[in-house]
C-alpha positions in Angstrom: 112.7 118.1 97.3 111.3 120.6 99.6 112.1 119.3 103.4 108.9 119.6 105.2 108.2 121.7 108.7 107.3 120.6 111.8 105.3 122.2 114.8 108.8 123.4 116.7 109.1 125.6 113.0 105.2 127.3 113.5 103.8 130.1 115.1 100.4 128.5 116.3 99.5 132.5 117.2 97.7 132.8 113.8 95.4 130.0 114.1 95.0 130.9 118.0 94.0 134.2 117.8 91.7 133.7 114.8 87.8 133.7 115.4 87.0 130.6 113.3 84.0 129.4 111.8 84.1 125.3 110.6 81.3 124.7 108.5 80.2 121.4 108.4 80.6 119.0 111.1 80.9 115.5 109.6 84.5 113.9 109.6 86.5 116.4 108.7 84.6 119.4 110.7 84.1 117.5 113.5 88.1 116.3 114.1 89.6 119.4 112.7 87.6 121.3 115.4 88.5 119.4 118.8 91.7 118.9 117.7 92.2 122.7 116.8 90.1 123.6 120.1 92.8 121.1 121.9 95.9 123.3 120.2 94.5 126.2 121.6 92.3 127.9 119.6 90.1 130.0 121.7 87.0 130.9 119.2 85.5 128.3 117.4 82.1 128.0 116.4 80.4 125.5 114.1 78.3 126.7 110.9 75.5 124.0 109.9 72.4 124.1 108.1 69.3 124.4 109.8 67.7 120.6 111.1 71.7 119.4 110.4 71.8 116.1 112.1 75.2 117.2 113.3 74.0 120.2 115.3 73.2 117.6 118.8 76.7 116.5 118.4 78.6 119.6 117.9 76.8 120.9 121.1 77.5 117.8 122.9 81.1 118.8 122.2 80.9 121.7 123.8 80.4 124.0 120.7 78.8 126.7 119.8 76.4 126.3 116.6 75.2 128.8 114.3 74.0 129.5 110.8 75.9 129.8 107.8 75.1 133.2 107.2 76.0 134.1 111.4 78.9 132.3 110.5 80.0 134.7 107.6 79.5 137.4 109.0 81.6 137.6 112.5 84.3 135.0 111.9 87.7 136.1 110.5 88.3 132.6 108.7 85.9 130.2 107.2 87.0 126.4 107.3 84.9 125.0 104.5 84.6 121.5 105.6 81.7 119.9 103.8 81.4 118.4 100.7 83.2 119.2 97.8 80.6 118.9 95.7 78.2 121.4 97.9 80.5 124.4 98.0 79.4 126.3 95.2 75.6 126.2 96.5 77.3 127.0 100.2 79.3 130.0 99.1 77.3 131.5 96.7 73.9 131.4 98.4 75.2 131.5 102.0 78.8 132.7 102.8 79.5 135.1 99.8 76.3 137.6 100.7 77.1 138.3 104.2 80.9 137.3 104.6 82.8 140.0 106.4 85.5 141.8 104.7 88.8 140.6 104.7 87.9 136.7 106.0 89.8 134.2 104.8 89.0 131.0 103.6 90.6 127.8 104.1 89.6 124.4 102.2 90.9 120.3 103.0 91.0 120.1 99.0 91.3 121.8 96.4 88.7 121.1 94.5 86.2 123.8 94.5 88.8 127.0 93.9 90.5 124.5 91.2 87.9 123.9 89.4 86.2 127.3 89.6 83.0 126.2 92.2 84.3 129.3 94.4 84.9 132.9 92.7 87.0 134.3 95.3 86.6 137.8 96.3 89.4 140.2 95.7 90.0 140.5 99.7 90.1 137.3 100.9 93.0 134.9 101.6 92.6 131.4 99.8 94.1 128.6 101.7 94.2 124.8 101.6 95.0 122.9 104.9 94.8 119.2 103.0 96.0 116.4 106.2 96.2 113.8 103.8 93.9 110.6 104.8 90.5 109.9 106.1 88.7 113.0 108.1 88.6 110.7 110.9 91.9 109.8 111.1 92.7 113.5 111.9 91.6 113.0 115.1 92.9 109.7 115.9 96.4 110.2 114.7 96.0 114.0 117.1 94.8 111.4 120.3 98.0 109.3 120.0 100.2 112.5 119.4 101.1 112.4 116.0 99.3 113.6 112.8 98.6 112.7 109.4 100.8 114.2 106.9 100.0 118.0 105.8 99.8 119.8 102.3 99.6 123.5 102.9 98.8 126.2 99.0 98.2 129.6 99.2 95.9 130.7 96.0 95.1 134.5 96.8 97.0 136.1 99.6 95.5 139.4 100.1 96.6 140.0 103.9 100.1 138.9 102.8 99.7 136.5 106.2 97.8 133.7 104.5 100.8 131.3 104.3 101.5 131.7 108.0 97.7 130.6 108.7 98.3 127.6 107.0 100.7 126.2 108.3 99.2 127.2 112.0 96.3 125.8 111.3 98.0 122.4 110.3 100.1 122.5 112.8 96.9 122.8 115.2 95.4 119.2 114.0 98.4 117.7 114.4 100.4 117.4 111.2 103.4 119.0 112.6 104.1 116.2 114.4 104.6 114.0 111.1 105.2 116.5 108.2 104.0 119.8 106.5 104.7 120.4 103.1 103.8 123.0 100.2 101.3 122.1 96.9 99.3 123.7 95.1 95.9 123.5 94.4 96.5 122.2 90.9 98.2 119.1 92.3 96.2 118.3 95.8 93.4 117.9 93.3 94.3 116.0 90.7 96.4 113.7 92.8 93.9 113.2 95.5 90.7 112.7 92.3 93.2 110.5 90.4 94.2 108.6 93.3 91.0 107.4 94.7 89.7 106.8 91.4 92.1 104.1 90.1 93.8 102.6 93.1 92.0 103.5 96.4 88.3 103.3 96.0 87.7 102.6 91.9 90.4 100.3 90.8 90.6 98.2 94.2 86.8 97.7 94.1 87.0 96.6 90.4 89.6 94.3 91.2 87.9 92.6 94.3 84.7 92.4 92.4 86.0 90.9 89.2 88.3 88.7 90.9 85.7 87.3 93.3 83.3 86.8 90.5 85.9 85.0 88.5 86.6 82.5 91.7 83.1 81.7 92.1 82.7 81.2 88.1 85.9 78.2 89.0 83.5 76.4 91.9 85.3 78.1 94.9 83.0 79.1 97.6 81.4 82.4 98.1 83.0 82.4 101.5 86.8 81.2 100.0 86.3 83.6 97.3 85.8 86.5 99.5 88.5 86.1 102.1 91.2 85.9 99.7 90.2 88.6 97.3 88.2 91.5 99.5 88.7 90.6 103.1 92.5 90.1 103.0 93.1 93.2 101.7 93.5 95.0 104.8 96.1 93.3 105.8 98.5 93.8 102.8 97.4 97.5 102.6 98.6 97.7 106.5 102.2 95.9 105.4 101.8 98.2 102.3 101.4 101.8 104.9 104.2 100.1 107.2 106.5 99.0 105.3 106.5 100.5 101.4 105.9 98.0 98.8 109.2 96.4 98.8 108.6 95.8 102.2 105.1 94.4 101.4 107.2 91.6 98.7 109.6 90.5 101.4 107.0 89.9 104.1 104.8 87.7 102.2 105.3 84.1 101.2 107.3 83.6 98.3 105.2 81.7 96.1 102.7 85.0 96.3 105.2 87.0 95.4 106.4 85.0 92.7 102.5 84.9 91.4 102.6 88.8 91.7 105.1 89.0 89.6 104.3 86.8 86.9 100.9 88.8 86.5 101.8 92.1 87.7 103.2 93.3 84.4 99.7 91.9 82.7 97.5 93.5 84.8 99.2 97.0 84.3 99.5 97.0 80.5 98.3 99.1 77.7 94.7 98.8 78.7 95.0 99.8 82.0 97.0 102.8 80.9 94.2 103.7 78.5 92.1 103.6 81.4 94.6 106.2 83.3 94.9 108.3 80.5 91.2 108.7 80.1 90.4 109.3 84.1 93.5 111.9 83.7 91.8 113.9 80.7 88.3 114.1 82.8 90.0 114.8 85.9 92.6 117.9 84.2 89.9 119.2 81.5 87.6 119.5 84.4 84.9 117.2 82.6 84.5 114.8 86.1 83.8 117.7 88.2 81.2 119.5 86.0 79.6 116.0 85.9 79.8 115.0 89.2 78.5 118.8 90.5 76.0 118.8 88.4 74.7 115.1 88.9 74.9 116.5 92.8 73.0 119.4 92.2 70.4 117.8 90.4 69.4 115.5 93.2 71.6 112.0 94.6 72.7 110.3 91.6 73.7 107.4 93.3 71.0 106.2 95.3 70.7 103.2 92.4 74.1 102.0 92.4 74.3 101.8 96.2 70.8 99.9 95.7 73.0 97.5 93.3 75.9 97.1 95.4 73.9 95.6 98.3 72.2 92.7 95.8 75.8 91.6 94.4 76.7 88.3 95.5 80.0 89.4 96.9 78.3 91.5 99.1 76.3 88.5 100.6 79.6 86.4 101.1 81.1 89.4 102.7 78.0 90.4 105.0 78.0 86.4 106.3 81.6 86.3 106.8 81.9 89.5 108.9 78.8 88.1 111.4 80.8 84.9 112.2 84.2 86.9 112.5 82.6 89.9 114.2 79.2 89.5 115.4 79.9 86.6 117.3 78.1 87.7 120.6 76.7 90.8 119.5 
C-alpha cells in the first residue's frame, strides 16, 4: 500500500503562485476557494455563468467574478468545479475556444476526462484534486484544522509539473492534514459512481423506504416506523465513520447485533450481487454516464421523481417528526 503524504511533504509554491480560475461556486467552488485563498493562494477569481445565483455570494466573499470565457483566457489553471454532468457543454462551448495555451486543468472527479466528456488538448496538464466527501465538508473539516482525505491522478502531464500541482493544491484545502494519496481517474470514478449508487445514496434509500413501508404494512406507526428505519440512521453511520464497522457491532446492544447477523447474510445474497454486477457493467462500459449526460442535456430529468418523493408517506412521517424534534420554537 502506498503511504500517503502530508502538508510537511508539499511545496504549496505551485498552487500559490498559480493564477486560478474556480468555475462554479456551489459546494465544491465555494469551499475549495476560501480554503485555497486561506493557504495562500494570491490569484483567485471565480468563473460563473451570467445571472449565476452564486455571483452575490462569491463577491460577498471577497472575490473577484468573471466569465467563463475571461476565465479561460488569463488564468494558468482551470478548477472545473461544477457539475459533472455540465462539463462537456462548459468546456466545449466556453473554456476550450479561448483557453490560453499551456493552462492546466484540474477536476474533484474523474468523471468527465474518464468517460471522454473533455477532449483534452495536447498542452494542457490533466489533474484530479478528489477530497473525498461532501463539497461542504471541505471547508468545515479546513475550519477545525484538519481535512478530508485526498486522491491526487495525473492523466496528461504536458509541463512535466502537473503532479506537484496536485498535491499543492490539496494540500491547500486541507487534506494534508489527514491524508493524500495517488488514483487514477479509472478508479476515483468508478468507486465514487459505484459507491453512492448502492450504499450511500441508492441502496440506503431503498432500504429505508422498503423497510418503512413494510412496518407500516405490520400496524406500527408512521412515526415508530420512521425513527427506527430513516431517522436513526445517522447515528449508526456516525459509530460507523468513528469507529469502523466492528466498532459499530460492539457499541450497539447485543440483541441488534445478534438480529444483524441473522439477516445480514440474506440481505447480501445472490440478488443483491446481480444488482452490483449490473450497476458495475453501466458504470465500466460507460452506459450510466451516456444516459445520465444525455438525460441532462436534454432538459432536468428528474423534476418528476423529486415531485414523487415528496407525496410518499415516509416523507410525511419524516417531515412531522423533524418539526417536533427540530422546529420546536422556530
Amino acid at each position: 500500500m502506498t503511504e500517503p503524504l502530508y502538508t510537511q511533504d508539499i511545496d504549496l509554491g505551485p498552487i500559490r503562485r498559480c493564477k486560478l480560475a474556480i468555475v462554479g461556486y456551489g459546494n465544491h467552488g465555494r469551499s475549495h476557494a476560501l480554503c485555497l485563498r486561506d493557504s495562500g493562494a494570491g490569484e483567485i477569481r471565480i468563473a460563473l455563468r451570467e445571472g449565476s445565483p452564486s455571483r452575490e455570494k462569491a463577491e460577498a466573499d471577497g472575490f473577484e467574478v468573471v466569465s467563463l470565457e475571461e476565465a479561460a483566457a488569463w488564468a494558468d489553471a482551470i478548477a472545473l468545479l461544477a457539475a459533472d454532468e455540465a462539463h462537456r457543454q462548459i468546456w466545449d462551448e466556453r473554456i476550450e475556444p479561448h483557453r490560453k495555451a499551456g493552462q492546466a486543468l484540474i477536476l474533484c472527479h474523474g468523471f468527465s476526462i474518464h468517460y471522454g466528456l473533455i477532449e483534452p488538448p495536447a498542452d494542457a496538464d490533466i489533474i484530479l484534486a478528489a477530497a473525498k466527501g461532501p463539497g461542504g465538508a471541505v471547508r468545515q473539516e479546513f475550519e477545525k484544522g484538519k481535512g478530508l482525505i485526498g486522491f491526487w491522478a495525473v492523466h496528461q502531464d504536458a509541463s512535466g509539473r502537473a503532479r506537484e500541482l496536485a498535491l499543492a493544491y490539496l494540500a491547500g484545502i486541507g487534506s494534508g492534514e489527514v491524508g493524500i494519496f495517488p488514483t487514477t481517474f479509472r478508479e476515483e470514478t468508478v468507486s465514487d459512481l459505484f459507491g453512492e449508487q448502492v450504499v450511500l445514496v441508492g441502496g440506503m434509500v431503498a432500504l429505508a423506504r422498503a423497510s418503512f413501508d413494510r412496518l407500516v404494512e405490520a400496524g406500527v406507526s408512521p412515526r415508530m416506523a420512521y425513527i427506527d428505519c430513516v431517522h436513526e440512521i445517522k447515528y449508526l453511520a456516525d459509530l460507523i465513520q468513528a469507529r469502523g464497522i466492528a466498532g459499530m457491532y460492539e457499541a450497539i446492544s447485543d440483541t441488534a447485533e445478534y438480529g444483524a447477523r441473522q439477516i445480514e447474510d440474506d440481505i447480501a445474497g445472490p440478488e443483491l450481487r446481480g444488482v452490483f454486477d449490473k450497476a458495475m457493467q453501466a458504470i465500466e462500459d460507460g452506459s450510466f454516464a451516456k444516459r445520465w449526460v444525455e438525460a441532462y442535456e436534454a432538459g432536468d430529468a428528474m423534476q418528476d421523481d423529486r415531485k414523487r418523493d415528496r407525496e410518499l408517506p415516509v416523507e410525511a412521517a419524516g417531515a412531522e417528526l423533524r418539526s417536533r424534534i427540530y422546529g420546536a420554537g422556530k
